[in-house]
Each structure stands twice: as C-alpha cells, then as structure tokens.
C-alpha positions as CSV (number, residue, x, y, z in Angstrom):
1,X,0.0,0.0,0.0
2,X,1.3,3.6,-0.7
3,X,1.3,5.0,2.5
4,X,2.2,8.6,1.5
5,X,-0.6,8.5,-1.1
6,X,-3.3,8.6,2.8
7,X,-1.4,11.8,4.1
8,X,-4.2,14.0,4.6
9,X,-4.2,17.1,2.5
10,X,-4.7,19.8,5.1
11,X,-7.5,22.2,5.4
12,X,-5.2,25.1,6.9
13,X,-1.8,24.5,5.2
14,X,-1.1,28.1,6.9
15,X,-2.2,27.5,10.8
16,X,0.1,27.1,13.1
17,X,0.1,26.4,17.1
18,X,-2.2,29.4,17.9
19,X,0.1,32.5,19.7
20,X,-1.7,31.8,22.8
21,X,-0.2,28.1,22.9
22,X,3.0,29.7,21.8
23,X,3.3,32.3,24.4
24,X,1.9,30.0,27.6
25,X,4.1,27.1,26.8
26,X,6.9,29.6,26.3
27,X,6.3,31.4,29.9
28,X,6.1,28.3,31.3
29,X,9.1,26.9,30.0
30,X,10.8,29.8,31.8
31,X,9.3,30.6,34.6
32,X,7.6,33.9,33.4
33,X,4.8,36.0,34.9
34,X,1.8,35.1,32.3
35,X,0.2,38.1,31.1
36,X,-0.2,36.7,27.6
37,X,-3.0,34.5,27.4
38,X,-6.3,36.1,28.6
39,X,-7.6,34.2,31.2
40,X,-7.5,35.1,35.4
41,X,-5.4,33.3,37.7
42,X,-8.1,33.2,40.7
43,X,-11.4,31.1,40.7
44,X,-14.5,32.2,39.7
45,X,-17.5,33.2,42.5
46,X,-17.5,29.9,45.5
47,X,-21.4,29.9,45.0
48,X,-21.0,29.2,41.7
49,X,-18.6,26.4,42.5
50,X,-21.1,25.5,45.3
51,X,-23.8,25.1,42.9
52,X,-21.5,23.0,40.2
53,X,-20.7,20.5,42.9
54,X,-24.1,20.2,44.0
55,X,-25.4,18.9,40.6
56,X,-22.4,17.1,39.8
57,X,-23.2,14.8,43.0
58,X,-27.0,14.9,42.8
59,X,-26.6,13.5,39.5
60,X,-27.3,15.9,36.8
61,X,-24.3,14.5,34.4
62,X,-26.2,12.9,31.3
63,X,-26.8,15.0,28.3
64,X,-28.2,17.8,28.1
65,X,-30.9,19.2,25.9
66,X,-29.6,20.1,22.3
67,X,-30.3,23.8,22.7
68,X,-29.3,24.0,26.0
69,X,-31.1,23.5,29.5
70,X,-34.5,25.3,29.6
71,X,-33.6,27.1,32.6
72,X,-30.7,28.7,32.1
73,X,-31.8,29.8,28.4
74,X,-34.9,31.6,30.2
75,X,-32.3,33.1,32.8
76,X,-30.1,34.3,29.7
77,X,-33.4,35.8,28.2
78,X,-34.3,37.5,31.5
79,X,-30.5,38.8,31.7
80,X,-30.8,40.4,28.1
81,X,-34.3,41.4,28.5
82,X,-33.3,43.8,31.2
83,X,-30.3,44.9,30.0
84,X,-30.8,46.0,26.4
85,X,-34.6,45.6,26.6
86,X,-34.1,42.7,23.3
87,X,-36.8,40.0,23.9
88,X,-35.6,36.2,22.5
89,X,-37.8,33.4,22.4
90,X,-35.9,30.8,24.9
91,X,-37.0,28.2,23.3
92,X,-36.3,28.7,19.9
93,X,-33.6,32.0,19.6
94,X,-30.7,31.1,22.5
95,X,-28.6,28.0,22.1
96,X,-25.7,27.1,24.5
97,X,-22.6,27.1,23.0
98,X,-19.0,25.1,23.7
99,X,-17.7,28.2,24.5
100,X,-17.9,31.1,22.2
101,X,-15.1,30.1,19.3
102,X,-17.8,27.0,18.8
103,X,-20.3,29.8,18.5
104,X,-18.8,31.9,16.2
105,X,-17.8,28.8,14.1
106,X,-21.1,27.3,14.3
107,X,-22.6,30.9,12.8
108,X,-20.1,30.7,10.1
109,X,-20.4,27.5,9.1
110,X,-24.6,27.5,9.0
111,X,-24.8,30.7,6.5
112,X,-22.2,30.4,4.1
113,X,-21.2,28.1,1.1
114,X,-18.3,27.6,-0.9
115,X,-17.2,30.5,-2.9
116,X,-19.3,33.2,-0.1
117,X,-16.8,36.0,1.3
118,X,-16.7,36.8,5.3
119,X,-15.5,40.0,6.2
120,X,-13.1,40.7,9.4
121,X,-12.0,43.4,11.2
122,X,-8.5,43.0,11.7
123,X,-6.6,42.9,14.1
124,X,-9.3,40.1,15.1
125,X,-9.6,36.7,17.5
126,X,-7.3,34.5,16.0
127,X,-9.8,31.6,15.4
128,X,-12.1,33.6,12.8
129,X,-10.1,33.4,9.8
130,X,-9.9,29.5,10.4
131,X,-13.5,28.9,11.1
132,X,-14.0,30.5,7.6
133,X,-11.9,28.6,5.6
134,X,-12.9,25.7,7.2
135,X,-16.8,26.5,5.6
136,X,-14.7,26.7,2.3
137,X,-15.5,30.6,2.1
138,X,-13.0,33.4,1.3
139,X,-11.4,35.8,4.3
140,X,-11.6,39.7,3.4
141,X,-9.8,41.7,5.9
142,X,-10.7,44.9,6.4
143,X,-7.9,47.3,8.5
144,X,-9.3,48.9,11.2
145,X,-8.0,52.8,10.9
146,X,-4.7,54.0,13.3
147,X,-7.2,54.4,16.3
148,X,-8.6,50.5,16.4
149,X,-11.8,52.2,15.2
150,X,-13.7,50.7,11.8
151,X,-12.7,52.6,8.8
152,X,-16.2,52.9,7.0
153,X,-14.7,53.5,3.9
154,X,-12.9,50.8,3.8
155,X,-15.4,48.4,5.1
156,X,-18.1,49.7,2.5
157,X,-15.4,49.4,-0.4
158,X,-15.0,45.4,1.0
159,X,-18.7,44.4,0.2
160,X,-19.6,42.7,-2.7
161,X,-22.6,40.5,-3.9
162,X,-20.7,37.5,-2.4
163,X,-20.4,39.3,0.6
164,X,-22.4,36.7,3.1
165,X,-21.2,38.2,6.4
166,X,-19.9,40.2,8.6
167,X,-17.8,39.5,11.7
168,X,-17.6,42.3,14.0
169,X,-16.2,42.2,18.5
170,X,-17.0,44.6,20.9
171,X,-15.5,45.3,23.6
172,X,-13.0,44.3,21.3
173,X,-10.1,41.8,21.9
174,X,-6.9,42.7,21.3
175,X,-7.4,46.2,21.1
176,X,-9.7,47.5,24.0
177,X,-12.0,49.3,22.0
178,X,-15.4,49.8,21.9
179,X,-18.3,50.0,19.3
180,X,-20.6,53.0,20.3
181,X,-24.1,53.4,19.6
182,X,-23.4,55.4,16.6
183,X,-21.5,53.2,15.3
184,X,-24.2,50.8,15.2
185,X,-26.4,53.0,13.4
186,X,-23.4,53.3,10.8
187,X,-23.3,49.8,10.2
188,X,-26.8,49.3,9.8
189,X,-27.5,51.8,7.5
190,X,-24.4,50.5,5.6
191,X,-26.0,46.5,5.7
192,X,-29.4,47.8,5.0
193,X,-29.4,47.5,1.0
194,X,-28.0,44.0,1.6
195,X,-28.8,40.2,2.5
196,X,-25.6,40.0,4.8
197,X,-26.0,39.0,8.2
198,X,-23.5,39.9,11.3
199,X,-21.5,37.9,13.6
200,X,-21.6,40.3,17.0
201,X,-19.1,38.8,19.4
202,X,-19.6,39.7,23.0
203,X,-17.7,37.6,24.9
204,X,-16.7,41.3,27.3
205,X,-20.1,42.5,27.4
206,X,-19.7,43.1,31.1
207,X,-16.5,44.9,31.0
208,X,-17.1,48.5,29.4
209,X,-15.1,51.2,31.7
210,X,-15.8,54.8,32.8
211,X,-19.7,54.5,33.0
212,X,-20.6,54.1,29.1
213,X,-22.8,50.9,28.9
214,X,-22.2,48.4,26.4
215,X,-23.2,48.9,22.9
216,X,-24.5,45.5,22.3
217,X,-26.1,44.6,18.9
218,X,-28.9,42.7,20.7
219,X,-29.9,46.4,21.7
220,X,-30.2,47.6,18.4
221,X,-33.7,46.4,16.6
222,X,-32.6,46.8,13.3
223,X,-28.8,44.8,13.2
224,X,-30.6,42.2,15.8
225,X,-33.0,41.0,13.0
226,X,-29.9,40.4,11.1
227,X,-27.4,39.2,13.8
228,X,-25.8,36.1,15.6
229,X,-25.5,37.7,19.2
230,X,-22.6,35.7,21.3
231,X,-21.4,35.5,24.5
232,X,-19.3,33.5,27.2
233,X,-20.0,32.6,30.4
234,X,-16.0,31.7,31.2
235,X,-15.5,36.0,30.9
236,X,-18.3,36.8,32.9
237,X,-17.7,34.4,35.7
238,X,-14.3,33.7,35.5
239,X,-14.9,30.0,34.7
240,X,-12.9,30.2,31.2
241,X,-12.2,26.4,31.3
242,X,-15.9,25.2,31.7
243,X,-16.2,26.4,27.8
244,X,-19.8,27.4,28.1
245,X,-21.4,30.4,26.0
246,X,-24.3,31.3,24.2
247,X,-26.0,32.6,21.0
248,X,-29.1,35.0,21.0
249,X,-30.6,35.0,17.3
250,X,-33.8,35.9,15.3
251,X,-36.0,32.8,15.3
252,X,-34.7,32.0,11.4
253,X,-31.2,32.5,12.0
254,X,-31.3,30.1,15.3
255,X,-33.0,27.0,13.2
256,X,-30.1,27.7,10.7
257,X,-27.7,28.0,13.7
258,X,-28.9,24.3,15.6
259,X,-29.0,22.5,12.4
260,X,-25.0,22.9,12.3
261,X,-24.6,23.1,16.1
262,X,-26.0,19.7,16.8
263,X,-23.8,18.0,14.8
264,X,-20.5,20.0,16.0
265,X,-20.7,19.5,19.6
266,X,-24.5,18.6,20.7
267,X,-24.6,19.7,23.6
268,X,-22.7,21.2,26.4
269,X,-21.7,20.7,30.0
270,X,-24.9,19.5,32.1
271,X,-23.7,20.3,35.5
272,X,-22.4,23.5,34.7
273,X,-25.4,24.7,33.2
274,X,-27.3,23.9,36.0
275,X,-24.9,25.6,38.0
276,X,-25.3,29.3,35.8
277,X,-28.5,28.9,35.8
278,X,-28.9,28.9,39.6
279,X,-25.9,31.5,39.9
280,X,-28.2,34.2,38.1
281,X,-31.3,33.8,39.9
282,X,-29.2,34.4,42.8
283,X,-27.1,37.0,41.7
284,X,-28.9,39.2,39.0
285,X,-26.2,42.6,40.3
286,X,-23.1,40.2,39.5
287,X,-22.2,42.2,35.7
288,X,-23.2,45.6,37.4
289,X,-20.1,43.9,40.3
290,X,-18.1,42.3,37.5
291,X,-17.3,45.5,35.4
292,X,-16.5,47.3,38.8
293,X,-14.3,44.8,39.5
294,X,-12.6,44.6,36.0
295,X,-12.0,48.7,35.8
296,X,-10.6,48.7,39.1
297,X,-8.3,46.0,37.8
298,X,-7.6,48.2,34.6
299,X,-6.5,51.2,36.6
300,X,-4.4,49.7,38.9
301,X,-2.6,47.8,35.9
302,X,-2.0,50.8,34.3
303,X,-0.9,52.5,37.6
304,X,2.0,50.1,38.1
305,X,2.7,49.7,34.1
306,X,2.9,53.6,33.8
307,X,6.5,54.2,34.5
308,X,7.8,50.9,32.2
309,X,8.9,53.3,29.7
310,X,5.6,51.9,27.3
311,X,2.7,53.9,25.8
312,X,-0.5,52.4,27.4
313,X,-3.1,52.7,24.4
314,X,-6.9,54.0,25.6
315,X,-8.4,50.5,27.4
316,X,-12.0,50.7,27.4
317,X,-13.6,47.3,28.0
318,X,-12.4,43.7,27.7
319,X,-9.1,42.8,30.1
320,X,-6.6,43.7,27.5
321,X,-4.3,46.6,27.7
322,X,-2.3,46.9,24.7
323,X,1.1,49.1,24.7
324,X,3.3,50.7,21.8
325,X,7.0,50.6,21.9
326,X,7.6,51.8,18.8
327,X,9.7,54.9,20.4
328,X,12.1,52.4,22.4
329,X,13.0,50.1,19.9
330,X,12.8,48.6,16.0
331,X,12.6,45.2,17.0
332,X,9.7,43.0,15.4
333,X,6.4,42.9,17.7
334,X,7.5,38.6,17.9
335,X,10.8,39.1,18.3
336,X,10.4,41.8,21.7
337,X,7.4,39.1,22.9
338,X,9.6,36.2,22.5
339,X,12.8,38.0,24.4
340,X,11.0,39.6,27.2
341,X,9.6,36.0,28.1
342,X,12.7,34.5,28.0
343,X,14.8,37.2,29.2
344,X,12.8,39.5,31.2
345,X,10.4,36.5,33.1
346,X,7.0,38.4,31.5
347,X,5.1,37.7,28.4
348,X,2.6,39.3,26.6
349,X,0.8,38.4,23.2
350,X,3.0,40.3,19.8
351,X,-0.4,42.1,18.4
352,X,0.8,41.7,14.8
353,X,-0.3,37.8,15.3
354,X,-3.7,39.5,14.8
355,X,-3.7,40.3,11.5
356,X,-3.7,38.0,8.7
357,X,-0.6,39.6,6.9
358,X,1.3,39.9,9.8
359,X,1.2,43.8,9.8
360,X,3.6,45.1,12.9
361,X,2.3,48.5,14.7
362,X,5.5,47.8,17.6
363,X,2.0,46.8,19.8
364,X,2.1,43.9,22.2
365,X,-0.9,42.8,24.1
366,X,-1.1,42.6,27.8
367,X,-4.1,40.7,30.3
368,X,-4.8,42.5,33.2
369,X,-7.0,39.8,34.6
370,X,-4.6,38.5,36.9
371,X,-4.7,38.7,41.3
372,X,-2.7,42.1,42.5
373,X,0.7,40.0,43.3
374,X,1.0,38.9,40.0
375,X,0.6,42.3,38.3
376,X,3.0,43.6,40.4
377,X,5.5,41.2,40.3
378,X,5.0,41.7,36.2
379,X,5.4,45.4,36.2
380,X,8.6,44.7,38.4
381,X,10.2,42.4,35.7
382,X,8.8,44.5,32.7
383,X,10.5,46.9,33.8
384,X,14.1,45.8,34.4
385,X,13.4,43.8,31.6
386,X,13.0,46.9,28.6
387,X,16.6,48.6,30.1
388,X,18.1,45.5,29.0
389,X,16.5,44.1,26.0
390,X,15.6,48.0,24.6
C-alpha cells in the first residue's frame, strides 16, 4: 500500500500552534509571569462552584438538551431582556454554545457556502479566519483605521454580492476598543441594501469602563434582525475552562444555527449549566459587580505599568491593555514578545499575530485579569526587563 498517497491534504496548510499556545508554553518553559494568554489566575464566584458541585453529585451528568437546558436559556433571556430591553424566544432564539469560538464557528459554518466571502476586522480573534476557511469561504480583511476604530470607507469598499457576512467584537479583543451606539447606526445603515447578516461577538459585554454601557447589537432592533448575538459565560464568571457560551438569534437565524450546532458538539456541559442557571437567579447585580471589579483591575494595571517606559493605548472594555514601543525600539512585535519571556520573566501576546498579513504596529498585548501579586511582580520584571532588551 502507498502510504504517502493517505497523508491527509490539510485544510489550513497556513495555521500554526495558535500565539496563545505559543506564548503560555513559552512562559512556562521559563518561569515567566503570564500576562499573555487572557484568562484570570483566581477562581470564579465559591457559589458558583457550590452550585456545580451540588449537581455534579445529585446526578445531573447525562446530556443535556440540544439547545441548552431550559432554565438557564430563560435566565439568559431575562438577563438580556433587562439589559438591552431585546426579547428572545428561549426556546427557539438562544442555544448554548461550547464556548464562544464553537459559536462563532457554528454561525459561520450554517450561513455560508463555498465560494461566499466573510469579512473581518483586523486585528481580530485568531480563530475567525480559520473557522471561515474551514466552511470553504473566502477571508476579506478589512484594517481597522490607526485608532482601532472601523474605517467605513474601507469596510463599505470590502462588500460585494458575495459578501455573506460580517464578523464584528465589541468590547474588542486585542485592542480595548469599543463599538458606540453610533456606530451601530453606521453599520446598519451600511447593511441595510443587503442580505448580509453579522457575527456580534460579545464575549466582554460586562466589561465596558468609565460609565458608558455596552453597545451591544442585541440592543439595536434593526442589526438584531440580522445578527448572531454571542457571548461566554468563562468571561463573565471567571470560569474560562468550563467552555460554556451562548448565542441569541432571530427565530430564522437560530434554526439555521442548531442544524449545524448539533452535529459539531450537541450539547454542552450539564452540570455547569445547572450551575449558571442557579448562579443568576441568585445574583442578577453580578455584571453591574463584574465591570467594577474589572475597571478597578484596569487602573491599577496601568498605575503600576505607567513608568515601564511603554505607551499604554486608551483601554475601554475587555481585560486587554495593549502598549506601543515603537519609540524604544525597531525590533519586530515577535521578536520583543519572545525576548521579554525569556529574558525578562513576563510575556505578553505580539499584536501583529492578529492580522492576517502579519502587519507590525510595535504593539504587544497585555491581560490584566490577573490577582494584584502577579501584576506587580509583572510590572517589576517588565521593567528591568526593557533597560536591558531595549
């Protein structure tokens, strides 16, 4: 038998070992602070943890319902309900999700055929441009403008009549940046002449700083007829690893949605979804909590960060700072990542992995959602770290 002739021909000849990989296994070789990868180093809320164990031994460990359970898709209904007055059908317009990337993949993959053309935002989550050519449909970048804010020039120039959608992240990861309410009203007055739905990723819903609320899409009657809404549960109850999220979409849109979504994953995490669902009856004031927590965390990170010799960009919303060297050094955004990991003990994600051609602004990409000692200790070794390398 010719054995060569069963090597798989791969789907992403391109992908790689995502940054975040890169960078963790990298800190960890050597012993560096982990500011890269964005997830907190503390536990999320003991009643939540309560509540997990308590279904876990009462028994609730067999499958779930497809869509997700009843009771926590009517608390995720209530939740969006009262905060951006959007009314879904529970029953037939949220689905739980295997964690958000399965959501936004599962949205991709139910809309578009071979041949159709997604259009990103870049810089953009990592796993977008994969989950699109794994639905055989064509990637069109579109460069958000020196300021991380969308270029509507550029973004109208990018549609076509194969344009099928449009992925868009707010508060957005890695930048920090949010979508306002205007810009909303842009975009749908831009999509409004066109059969193109949206991909709103929301994953930092709850962490919008300096008292302006979260723009959501959901909130906004005339892109929520048109849009996959998505968020995470790991963010807002800093459970990352339990890989539970959610999608709120029109009643069309969410049959489309579970006719791929049962067949990708099924169904998601019984326990755990008992678990959220008890956690918000209980605690309805825990985003209202969460986003103070979050900008207190911001201001203190950029409080000890401030004398590094770095320019701290404008943060406002996710857990992301990102920071510009470009006045300290020429060396490529990798390159400083790579050295101050191995060098300096602190790592931090290079924000040119973030755009599909690789473009370098001298940006890397810190996460501030990490206990006091350890942001400390990471501003300590930062900063004895740039005398050296820079």
């Amino acid at each position: 038998m010719d054995f060569e002739s069963l090597k798989p021909q791969s789907r992403l000849p391109a992908v790689g070992t995502t940054i975040f990989t890169v960078m963790s296994q990298l800190a960890q070789q050597h012993g560096a602070i982990n500011l890269s990868q964005g997830f907190p180093d503390y536990s999320g809320p003991p009643a939540l943890m309560d509540h997990y164990c308590r279904h876990l031994h009462a028994g609730d460990n067999q499958y779930a319902p497809m869509a997700g359970l009843v009771r926590l898709r009517e608390a995720i209904a209530d939740k969006v309900a009262a905060l951006y007055d959007a009314h879904y059908d529970p029953e037939h317009e949220i689905t739980v999700t295997a964690g958000a990337t399965q959501g936004v993949y599962t949205a991709i993959t139910c809309l578009t055929r071979p041949g159709d053309e997604v259009i990103v935002l870049e810089p953009c989550f990592d796993s977008y441009g994969p989950g699109i050519l794994l639905a055989n449909a064509r990637i069109v970048p579109v460069r958000l403008d020196h300021d991380y804010r969308p270029d509507w020039a550029a973004l109208a120039q990018a549609i076509t009549p194969r344009t099928r959608l449009l992925i868009i992240n707010s508060p957005h990861n890695p930048t920090g940046r949010n979508w306002h309410r205007e810009d909303l009203d842009r975009l749908a007055a831009l999509l409004r002449p066109t059969p193109i739905a949206v991909i709103s990723d929301e994953v930092y819903e709850h962490m919008s700083y300096d008292g302006v609320a979260h723009a959501s899409v959901a909130a906004h009657p005339e892109l929520r007829a048109r849009s996959f809404v998505i968020s995470s549960f790991g963010k807002t109850f800093h459970v990352t690893g339990w890989k539970i999220a959610y999608c709120c979409a029109p009643r069309e849109l969410s049959t489309e949605f579970r006719r791929s979504h049962q067949f990708i994953t099924f169904c998601v995490n019984t326990p755990g979804q008992h678990a959220l669902a008890d956690f918000m009856r209980d605690r309805p004031d825990w985003p209202a909590e969460l986003n103070a927590f979050y900008q207190q965390r911001r201001d203190h990170f950029r409080a000890l960060f401030s004398d590094c010799g770095l320019h701290l960009q404008p943060c406002e919303g996710t857990y992301f700072q990102l920071a510009d060297y470009g006045h300290l050094s020429d060396l490529p955004d990798r390159e400083l990542a790579r050295r101050l990991t191995i060098e300096g003990g602190v790592a931090a994600i290079p924000v040119s992995a973030f755009h599909s051609d690789g473009e370098d602004r001298k940006v890397l990409r810190f996460c501030f959602a990490k206990r006091e000692e350890t942001l400390a200790e990471g501003a300590r070794r930062l900063r004895l770290a740039l005398q050296t390398i820079v």
